[in-house]
PDB file of N, CA, C and O in Angstrom:
ATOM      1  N   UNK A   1       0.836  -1.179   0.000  1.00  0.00           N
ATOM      2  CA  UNK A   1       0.000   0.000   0.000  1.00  0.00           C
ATOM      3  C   UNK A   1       0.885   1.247   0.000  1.00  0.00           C
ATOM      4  O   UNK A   1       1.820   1.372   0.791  1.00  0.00           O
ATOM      5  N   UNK A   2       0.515   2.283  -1.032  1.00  0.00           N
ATOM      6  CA  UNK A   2       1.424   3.634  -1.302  1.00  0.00           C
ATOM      7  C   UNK A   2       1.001   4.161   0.009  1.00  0.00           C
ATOM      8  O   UNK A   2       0.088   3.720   0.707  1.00  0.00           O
ATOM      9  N   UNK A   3       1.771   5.147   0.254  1.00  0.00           N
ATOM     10  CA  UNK A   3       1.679   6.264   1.712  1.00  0.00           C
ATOM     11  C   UNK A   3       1.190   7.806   0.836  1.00  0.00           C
ATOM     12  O   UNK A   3       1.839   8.242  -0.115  1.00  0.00           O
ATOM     13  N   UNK A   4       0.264   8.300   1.244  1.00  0.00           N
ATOM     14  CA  UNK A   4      -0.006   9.408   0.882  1.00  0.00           C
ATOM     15  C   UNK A   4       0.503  10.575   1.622  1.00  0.00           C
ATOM     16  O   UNK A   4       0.422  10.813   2.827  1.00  0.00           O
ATOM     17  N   UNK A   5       1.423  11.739   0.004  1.00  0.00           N
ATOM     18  CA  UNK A   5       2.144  12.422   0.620  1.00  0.00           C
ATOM     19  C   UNK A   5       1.202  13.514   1.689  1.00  0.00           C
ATOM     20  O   UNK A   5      -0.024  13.430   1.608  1.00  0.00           O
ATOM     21  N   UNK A   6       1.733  14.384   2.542  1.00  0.00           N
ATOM     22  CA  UNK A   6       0.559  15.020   3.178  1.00  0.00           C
ATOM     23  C   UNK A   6       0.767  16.568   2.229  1.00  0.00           C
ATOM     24  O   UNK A   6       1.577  17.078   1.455  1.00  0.00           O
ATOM     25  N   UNK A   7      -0.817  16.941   3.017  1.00  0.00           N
ATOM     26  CA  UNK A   7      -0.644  18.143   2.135  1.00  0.00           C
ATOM     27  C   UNK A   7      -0.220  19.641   3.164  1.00  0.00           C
ATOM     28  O   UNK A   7      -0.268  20.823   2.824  1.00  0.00           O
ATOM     29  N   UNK A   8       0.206  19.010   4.550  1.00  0.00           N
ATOM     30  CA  UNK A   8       1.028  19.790   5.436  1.00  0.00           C
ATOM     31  C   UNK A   8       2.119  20.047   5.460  1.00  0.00           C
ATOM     32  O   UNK A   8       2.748  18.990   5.413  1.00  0.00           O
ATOM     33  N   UNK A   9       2.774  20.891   5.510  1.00  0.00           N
ATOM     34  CA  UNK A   9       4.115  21.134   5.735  1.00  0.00           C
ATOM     35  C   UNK A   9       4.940  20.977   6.600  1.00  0.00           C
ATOM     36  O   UNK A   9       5.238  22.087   7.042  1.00  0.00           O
ATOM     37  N   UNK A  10       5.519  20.141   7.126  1.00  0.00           N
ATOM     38  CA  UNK A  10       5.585  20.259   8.667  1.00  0.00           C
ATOM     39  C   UNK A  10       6.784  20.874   9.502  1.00  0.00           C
ATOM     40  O   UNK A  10       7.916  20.509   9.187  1.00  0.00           O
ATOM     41  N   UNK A  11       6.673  21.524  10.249  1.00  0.00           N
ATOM     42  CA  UNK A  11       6.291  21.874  11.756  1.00  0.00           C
ATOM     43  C   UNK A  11       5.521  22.904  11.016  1.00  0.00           C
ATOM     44  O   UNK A  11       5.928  23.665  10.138  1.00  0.00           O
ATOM     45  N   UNK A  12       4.171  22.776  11.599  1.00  0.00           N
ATOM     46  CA  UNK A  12       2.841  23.952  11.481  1.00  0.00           C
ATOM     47  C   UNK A  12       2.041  23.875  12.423  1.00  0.00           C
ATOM     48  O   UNK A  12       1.950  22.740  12.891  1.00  0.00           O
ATOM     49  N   UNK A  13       1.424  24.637  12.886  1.00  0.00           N
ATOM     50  CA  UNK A  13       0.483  25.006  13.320  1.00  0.00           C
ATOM     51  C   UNK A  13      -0.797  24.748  12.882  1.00  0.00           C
ATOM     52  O   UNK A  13      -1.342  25.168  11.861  1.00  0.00           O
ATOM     53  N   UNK A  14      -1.363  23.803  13.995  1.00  0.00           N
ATOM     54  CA  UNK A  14      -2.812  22.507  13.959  1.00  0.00           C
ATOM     55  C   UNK A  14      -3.515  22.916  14.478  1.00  0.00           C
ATOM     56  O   UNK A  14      -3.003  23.754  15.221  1.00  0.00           O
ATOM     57  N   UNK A  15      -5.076  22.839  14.661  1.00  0.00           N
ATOM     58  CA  UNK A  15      -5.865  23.051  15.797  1.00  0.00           C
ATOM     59  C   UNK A  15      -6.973  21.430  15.492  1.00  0.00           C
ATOM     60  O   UNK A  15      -7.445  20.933  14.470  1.00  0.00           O
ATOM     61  N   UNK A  16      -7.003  21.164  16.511  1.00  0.00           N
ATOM     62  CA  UNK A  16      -8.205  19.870  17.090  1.00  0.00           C
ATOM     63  C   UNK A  16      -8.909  20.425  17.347  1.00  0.00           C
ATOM     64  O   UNK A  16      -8.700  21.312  18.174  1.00  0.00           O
ATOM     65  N   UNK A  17     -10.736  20.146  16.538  1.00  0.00           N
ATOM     66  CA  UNK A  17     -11.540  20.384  17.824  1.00  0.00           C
ATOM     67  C   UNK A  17     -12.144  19.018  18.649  1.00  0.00           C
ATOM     68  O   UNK A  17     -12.193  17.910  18.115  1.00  0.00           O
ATOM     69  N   UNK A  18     -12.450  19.202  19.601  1.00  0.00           N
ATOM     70  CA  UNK A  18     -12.634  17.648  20.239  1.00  0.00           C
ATOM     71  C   UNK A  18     -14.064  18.042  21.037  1.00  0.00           C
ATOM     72  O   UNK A  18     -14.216  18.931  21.874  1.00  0.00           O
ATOM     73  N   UNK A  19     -14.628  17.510  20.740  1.00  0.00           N
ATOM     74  CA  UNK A  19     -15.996  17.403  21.663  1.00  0.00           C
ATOM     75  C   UNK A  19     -16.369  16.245  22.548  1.00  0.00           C
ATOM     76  O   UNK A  19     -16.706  15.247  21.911  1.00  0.00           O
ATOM     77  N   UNK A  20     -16.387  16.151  23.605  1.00  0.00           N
ATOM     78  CA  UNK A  20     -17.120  15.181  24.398  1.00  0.00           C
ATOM     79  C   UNK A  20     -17.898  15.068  25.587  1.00  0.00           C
ATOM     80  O   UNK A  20     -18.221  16.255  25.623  1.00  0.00           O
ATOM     81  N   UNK A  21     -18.471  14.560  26.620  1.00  0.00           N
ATOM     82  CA  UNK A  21     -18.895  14.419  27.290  1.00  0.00           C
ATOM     83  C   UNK A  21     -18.759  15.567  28.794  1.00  0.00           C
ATOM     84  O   UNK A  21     -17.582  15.579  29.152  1.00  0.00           O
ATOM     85  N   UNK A  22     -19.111  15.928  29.151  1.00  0.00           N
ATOM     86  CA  UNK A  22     -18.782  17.330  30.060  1.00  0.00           C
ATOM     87  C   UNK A  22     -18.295  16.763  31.180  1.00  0.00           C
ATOM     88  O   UNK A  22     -19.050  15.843  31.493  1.00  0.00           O
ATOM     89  N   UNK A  23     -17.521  16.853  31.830  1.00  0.00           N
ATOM     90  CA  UNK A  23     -17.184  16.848  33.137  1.00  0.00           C
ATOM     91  C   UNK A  23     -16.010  17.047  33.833  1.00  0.00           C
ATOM     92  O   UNK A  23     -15.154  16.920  32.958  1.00  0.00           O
ATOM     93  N   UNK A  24     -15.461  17.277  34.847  1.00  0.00           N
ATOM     94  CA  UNK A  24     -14.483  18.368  35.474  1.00  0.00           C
ATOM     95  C   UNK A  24     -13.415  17.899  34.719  1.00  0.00           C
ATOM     96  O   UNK A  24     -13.228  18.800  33.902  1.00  0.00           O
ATOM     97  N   UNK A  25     -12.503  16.908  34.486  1.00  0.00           N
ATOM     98  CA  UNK A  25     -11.635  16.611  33.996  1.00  0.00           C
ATOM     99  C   UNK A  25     -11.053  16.612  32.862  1.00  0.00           C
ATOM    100  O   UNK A  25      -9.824  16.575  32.798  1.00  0.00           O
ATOM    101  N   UNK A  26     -11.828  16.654  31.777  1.00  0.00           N
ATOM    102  CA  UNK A  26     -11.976  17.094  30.270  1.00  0.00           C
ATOM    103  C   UNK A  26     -10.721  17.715  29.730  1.00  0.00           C
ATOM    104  O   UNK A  26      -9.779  17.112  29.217  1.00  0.00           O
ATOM    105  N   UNK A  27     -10.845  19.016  29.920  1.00  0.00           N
ATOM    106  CA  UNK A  27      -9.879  19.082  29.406  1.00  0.00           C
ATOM    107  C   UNK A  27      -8.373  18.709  29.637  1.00  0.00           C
ATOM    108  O   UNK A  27      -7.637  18.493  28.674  1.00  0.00           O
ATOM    109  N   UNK A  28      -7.877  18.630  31.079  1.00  0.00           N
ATOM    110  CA  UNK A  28      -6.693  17.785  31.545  1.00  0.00           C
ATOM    111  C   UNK A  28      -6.350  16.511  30.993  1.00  0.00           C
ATOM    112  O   UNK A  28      -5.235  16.131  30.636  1.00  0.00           O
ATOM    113  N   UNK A  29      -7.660  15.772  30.959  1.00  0.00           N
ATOM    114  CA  UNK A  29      -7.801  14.616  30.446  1.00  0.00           C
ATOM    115  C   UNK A  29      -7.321  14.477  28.366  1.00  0.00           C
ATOM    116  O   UNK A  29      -7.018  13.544  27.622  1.00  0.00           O
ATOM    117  N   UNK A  30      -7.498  15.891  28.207  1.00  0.00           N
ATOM    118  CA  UNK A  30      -7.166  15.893  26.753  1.00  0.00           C
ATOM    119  C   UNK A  30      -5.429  16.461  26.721  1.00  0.00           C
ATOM    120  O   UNK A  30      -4.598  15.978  25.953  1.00  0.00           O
ATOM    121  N   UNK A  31      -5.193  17.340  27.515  1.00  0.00           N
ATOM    122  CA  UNK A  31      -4.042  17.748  27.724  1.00  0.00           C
ATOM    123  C   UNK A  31      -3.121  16.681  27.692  1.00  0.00           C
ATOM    124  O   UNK A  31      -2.412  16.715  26.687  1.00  0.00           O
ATOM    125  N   UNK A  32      -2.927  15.868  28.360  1.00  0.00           N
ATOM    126  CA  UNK A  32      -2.793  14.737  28.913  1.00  0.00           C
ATOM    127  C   UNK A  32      -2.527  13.272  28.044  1.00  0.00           C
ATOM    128  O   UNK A  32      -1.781  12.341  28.348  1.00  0.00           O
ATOM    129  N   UNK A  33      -3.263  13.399  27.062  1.00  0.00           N
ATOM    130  CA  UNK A  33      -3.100  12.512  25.662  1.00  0.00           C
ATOM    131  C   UNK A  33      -2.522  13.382  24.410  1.00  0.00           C
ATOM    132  O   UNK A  33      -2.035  12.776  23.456  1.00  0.00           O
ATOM    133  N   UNK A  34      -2.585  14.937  24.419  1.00  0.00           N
ATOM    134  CA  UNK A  34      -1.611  15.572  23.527  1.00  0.00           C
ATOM    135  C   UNK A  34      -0.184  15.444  23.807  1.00  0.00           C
ATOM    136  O   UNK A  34       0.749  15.237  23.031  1.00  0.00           O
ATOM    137  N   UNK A  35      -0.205  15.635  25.262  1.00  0.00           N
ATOM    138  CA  UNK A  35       1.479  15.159  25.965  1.00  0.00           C
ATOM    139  C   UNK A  35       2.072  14.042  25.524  1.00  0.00           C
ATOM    140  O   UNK A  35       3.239  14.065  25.132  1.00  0.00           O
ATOM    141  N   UNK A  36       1.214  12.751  25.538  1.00  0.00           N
ATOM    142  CA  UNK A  36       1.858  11.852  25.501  1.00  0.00           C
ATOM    143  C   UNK A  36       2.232  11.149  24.166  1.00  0.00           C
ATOM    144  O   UNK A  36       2.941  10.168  23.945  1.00  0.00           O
ATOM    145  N   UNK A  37       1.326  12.203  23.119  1.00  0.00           N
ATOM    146  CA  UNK A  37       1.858  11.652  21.610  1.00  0.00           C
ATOM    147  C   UNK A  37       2.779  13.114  20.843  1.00  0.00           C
ATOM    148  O   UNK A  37       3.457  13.279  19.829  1.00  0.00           O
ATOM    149  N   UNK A  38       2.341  13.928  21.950  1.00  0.00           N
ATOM    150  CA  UNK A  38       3.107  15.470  20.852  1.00  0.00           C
ATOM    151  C   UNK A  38       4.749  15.853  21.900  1.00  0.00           C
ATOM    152  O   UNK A  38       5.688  16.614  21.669  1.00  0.00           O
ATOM    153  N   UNK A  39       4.457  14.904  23.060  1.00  0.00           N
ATOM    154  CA  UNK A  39       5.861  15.300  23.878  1.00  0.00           C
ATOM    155  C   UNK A  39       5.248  16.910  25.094  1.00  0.00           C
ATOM    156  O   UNK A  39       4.421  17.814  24.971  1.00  0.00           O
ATOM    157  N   UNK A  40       6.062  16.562  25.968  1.00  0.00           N
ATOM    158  CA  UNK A  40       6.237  17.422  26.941  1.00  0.00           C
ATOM    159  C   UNK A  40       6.128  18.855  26.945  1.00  0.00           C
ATOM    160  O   UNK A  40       5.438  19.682  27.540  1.00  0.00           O
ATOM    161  N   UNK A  41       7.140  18.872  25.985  1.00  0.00           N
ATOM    162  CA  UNK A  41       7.893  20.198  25.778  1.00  0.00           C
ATOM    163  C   UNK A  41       7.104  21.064  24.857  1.00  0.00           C
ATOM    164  O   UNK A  41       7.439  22.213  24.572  1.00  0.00           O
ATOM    165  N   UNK A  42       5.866  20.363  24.332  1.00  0.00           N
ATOM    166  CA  UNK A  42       5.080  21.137  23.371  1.00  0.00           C
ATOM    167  C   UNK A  42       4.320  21.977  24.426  1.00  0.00           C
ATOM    168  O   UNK A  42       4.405  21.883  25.650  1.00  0.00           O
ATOM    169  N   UNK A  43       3.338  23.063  23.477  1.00  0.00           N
ATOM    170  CA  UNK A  43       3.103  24.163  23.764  1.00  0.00           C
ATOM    171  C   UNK A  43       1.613  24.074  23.506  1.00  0.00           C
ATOM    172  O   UNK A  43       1.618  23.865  22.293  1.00  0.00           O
ATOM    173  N   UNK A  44       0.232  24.102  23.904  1.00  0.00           N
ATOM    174  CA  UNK A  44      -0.980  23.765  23.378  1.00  0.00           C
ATOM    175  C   UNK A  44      -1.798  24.935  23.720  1.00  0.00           C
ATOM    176  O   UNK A  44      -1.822  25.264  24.906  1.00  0.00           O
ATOM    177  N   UNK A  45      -2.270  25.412  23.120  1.00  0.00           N
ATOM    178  CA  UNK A  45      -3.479  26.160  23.707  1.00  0.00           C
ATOM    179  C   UNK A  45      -4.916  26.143  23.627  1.00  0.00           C
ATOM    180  O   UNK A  45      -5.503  25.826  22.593  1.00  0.00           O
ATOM    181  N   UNK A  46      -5.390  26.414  24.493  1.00  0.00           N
ATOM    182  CA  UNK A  46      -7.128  25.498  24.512  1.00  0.00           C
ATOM    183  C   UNK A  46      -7.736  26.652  24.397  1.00  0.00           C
ATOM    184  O   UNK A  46      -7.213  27.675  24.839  1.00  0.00           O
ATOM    185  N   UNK A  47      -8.907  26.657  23.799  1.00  0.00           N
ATOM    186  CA  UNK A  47     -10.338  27.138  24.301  1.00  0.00           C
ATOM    187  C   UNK A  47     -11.608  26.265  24.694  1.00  0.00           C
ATOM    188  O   UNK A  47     -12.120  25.517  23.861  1.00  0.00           O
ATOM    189  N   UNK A  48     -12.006  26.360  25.739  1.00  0.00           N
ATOM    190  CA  UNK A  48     -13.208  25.494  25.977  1.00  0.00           C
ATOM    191  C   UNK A  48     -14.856  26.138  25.713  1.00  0.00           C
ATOM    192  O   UNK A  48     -15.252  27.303  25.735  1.00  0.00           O
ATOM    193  N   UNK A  49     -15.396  25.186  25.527  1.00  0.00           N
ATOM    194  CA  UNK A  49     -16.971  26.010  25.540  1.00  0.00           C
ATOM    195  C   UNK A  49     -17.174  24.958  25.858  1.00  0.00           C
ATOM    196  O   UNK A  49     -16.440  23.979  25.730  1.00  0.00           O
ATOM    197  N   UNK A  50     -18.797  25.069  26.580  1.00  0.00           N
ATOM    198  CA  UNK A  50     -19.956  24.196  26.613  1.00  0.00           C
ATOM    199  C   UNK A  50     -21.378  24.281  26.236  1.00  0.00           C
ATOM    200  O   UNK A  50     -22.056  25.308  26.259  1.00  0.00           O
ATOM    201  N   UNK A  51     -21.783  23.049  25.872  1.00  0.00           N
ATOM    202  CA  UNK A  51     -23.024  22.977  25.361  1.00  0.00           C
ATOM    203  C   UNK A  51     -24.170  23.936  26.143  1.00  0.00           C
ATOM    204  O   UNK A  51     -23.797  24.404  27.218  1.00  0.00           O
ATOM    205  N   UNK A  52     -25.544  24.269  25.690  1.00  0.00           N
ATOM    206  CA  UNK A  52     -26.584  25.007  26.169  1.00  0.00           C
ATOM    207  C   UNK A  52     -26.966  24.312  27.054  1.00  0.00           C
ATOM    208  O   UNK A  52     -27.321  25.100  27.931  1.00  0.00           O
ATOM    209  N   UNK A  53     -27.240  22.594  27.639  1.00  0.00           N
ATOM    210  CA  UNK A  53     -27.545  22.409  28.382  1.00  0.00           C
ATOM    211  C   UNK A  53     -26.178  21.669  29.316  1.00  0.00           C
ATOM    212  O   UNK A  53     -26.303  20.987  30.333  1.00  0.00           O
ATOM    213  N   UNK A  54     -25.034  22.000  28.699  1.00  0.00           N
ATOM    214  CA  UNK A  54     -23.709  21.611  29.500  1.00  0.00           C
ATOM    215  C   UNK A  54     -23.962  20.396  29.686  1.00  0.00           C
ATOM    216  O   UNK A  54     -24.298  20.140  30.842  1.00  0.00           O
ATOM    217  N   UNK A  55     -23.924  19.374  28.845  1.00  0.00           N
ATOM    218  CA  UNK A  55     -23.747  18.073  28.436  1.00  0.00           C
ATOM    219  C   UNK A  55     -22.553  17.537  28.009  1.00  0.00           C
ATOM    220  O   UNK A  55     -22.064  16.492  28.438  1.00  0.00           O
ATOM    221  N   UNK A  56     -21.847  18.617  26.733  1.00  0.00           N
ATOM    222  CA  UNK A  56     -21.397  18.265  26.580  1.00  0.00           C
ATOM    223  C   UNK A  56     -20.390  19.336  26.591  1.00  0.00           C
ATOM    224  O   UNK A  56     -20.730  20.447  26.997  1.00  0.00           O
ATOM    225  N   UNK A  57     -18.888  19.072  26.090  1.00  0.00           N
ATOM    226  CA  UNK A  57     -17.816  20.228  26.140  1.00  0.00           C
ATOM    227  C   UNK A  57     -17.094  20.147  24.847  1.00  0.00           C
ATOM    228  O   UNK A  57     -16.812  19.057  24.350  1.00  0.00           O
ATOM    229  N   UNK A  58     -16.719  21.534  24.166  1.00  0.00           N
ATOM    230  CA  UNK A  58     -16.087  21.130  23.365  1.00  0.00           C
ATOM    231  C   UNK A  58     -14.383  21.885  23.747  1.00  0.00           C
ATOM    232  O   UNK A  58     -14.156  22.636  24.696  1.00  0.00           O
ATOM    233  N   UNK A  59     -13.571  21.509  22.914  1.00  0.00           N
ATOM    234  CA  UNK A  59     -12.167  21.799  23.674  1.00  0.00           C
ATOM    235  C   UNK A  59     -11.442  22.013  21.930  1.00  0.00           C
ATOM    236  O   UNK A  59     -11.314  21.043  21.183  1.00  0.00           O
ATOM    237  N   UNK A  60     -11.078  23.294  21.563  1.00  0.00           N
ATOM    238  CA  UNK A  60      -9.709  23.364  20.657  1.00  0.00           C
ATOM    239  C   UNK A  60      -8.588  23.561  21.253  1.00  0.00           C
ATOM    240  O   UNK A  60      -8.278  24.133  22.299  1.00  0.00           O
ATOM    241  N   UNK A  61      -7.994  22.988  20.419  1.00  0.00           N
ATOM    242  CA  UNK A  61      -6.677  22.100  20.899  1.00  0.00           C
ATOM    243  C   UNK A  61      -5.505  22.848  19.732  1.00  0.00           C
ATOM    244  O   UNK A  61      -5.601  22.279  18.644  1.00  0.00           O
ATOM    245  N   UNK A  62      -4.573  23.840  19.730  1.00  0.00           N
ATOM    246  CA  UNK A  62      -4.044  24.206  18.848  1.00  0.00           C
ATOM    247  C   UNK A  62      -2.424  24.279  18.958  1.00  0.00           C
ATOM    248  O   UNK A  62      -1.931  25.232  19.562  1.00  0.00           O
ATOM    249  N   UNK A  63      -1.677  23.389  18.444  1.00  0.00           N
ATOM    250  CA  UNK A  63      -0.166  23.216  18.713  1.00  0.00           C
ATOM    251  C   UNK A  63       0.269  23.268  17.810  1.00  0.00           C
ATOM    252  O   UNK A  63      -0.379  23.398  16.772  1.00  0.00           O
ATOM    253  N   UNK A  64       2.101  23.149  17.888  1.00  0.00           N
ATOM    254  CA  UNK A  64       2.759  23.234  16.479  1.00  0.00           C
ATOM    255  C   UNK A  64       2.900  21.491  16.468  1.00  0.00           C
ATOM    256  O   UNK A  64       3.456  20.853  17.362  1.00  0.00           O
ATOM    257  N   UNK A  65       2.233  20.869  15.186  1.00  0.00           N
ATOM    258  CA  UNK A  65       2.424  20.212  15.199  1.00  0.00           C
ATOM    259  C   UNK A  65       3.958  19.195  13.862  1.00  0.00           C
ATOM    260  O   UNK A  65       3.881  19.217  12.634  1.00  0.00           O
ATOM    261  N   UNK A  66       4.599  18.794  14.318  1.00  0.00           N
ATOM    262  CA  UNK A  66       5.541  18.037  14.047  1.00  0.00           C
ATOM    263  C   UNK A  66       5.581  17.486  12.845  1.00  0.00           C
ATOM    264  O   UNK A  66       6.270  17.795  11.873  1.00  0.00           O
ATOM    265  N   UNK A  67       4.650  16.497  13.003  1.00  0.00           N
ATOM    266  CA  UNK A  67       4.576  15.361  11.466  1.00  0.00           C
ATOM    267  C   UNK A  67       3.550  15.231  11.428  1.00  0.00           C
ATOM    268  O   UNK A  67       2.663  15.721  12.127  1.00  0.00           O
ATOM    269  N   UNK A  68       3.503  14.357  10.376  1.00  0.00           N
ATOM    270  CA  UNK A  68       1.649  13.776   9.946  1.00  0.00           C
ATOM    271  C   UNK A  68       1.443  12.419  10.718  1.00  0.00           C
ATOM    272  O   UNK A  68       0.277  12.141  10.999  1.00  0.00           O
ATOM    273  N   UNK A  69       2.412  11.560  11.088  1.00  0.00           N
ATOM    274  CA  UNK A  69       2.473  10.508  11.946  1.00  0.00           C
ATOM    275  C   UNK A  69       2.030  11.186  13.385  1.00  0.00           C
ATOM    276  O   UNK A  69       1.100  10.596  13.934  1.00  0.00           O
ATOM    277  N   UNK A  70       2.459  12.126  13.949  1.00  0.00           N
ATOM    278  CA  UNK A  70       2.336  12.985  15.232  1.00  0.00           C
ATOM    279  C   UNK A  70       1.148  12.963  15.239  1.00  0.00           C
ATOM    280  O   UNK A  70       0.591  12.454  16.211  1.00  0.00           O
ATOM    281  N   UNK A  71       0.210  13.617  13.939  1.00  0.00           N
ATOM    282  CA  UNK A  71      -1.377  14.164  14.108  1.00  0.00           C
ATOM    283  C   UNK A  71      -2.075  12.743  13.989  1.00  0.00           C
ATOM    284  O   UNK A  71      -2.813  12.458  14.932  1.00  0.00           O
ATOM    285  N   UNK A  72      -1.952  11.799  12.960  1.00  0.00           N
ATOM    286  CA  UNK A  72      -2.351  10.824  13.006  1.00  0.00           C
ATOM    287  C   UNK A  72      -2.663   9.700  14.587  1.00  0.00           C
ATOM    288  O   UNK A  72      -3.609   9.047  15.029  1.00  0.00           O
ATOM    289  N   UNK A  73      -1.299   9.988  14.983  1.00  0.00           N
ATOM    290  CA  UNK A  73      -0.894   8.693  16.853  1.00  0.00           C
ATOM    291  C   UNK A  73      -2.106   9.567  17.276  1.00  0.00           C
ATOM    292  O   UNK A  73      -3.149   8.914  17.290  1.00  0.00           O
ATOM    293  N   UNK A  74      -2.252  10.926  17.640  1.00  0.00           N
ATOM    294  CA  UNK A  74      -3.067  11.871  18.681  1.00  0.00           C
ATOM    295  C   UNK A  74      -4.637  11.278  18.410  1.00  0.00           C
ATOM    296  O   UNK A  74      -5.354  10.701  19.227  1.00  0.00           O
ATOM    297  N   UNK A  75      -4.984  11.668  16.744  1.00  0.00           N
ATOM    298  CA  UNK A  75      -5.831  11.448  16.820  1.00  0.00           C
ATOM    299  C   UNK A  75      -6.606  10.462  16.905  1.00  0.00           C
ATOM    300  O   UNK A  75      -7.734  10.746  17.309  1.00  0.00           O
ATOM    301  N   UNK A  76      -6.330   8.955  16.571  1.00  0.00           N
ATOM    302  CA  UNK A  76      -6.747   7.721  16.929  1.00  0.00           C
ATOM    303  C   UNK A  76      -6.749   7.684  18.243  1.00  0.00           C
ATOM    304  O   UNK A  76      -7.645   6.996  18.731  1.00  0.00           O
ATOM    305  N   UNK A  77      -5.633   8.497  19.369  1.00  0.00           N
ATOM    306  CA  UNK A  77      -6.031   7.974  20.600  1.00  0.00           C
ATOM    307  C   UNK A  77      -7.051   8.795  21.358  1.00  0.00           C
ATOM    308  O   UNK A  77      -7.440   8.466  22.479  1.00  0.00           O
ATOM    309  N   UNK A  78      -7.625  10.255  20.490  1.00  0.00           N
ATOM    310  CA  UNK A  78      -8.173  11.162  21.053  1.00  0.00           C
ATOM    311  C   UNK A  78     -10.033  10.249  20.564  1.00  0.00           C
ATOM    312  O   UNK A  78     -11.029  10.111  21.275  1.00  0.00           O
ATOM    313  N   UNK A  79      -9.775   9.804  19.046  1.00  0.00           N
ATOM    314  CA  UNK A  79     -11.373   9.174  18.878  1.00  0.00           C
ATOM    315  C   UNK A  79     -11.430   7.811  19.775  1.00  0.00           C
ATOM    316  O   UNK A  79     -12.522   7.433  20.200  1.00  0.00           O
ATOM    317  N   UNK A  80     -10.269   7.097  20.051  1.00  0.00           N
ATOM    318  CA  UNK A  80     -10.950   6.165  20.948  1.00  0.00           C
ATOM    319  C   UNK A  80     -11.113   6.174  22.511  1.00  0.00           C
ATOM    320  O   UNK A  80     -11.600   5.191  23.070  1.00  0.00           O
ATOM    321  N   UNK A  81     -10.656   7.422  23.310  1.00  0.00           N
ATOM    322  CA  UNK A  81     -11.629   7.815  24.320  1.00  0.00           C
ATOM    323  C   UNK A  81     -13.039   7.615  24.550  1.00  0.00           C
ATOM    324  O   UNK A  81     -13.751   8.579  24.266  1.00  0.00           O
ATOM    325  N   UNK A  82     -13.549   6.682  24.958  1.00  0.00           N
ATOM    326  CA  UNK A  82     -15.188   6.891  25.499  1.00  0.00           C
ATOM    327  C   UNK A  82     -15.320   7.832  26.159  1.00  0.00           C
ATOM    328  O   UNK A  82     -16.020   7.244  26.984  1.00  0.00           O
ATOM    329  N   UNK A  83     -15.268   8.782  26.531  1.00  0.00           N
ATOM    330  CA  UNK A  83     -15.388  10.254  26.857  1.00  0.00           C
ATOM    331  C   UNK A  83     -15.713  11.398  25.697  1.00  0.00           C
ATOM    332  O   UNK A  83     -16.446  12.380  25.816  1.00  0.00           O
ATOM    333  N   UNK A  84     -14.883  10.942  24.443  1.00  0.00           N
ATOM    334  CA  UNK A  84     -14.914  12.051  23.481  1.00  0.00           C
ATOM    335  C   UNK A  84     -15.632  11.353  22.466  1.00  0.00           C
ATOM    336  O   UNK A  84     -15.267  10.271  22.006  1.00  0.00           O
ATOM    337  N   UNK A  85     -16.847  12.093  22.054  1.00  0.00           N
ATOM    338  CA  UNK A  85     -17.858  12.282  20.762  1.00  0.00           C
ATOM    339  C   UNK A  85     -17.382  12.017  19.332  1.00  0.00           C
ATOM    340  O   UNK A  85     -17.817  11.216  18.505  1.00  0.00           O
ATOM    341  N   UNK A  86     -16.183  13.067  19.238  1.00  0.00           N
ATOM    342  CA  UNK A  86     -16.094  13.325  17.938  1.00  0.00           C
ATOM    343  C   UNK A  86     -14.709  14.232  17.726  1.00  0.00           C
ATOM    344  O   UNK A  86     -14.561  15.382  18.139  1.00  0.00           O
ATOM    345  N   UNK A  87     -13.640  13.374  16.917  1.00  0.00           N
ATOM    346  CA  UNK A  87     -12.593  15.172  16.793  1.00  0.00           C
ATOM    347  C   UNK A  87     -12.926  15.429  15.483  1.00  0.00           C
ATOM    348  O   UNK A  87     -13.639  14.662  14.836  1.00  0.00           O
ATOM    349  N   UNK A  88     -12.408  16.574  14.989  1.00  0.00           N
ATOM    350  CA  UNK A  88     -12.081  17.470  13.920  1.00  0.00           C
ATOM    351  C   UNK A  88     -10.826  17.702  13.361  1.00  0.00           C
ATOM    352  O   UNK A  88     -10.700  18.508  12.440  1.00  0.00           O
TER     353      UNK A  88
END
């Protein structure tokens, strides 16, 4: 199977949006899985909102990101959270 080249340049500047389930931990809990596939030393910045009846939360997630392997590891481990809905 060919590898498709990306159409990123990389090191750039990414943003995630991640939506899931509301509750105190959320976003730490996302912090927390960017660390462990984007490294320590990265730099993230969030905005949070919540839903009208605060159900649910959504969280952008915006770093410099590295490679396309980097965005790829994050995001498989960010959709298989049972906590999180849906990324972007």
């Amino acid at each position: 199977m060919e590898k498709k080249a990306s159409l990123l340049t990389f090191p750039c500047p990414y943003t995630l949006k991640i939506v899931g389930h509301s509750h105190v931990d959320f976003e730490r809990k996302i912090l927390s899985l960017a660390q462990q596939h984007c490294g320590e030393q990265s730099v993230f910045k969030t905005a949070l909102k919540s839903s009208q009846n605060q159900k649910y939360t959504s969280l952008s997630l915006t770093f410099e990101a590295q490679s396309q392997t980097e965005l790829d590891s994050l995001y498989r481990a960010l959709s298989a959270d049972p906590d999180i809905v849906f990324v972007l």
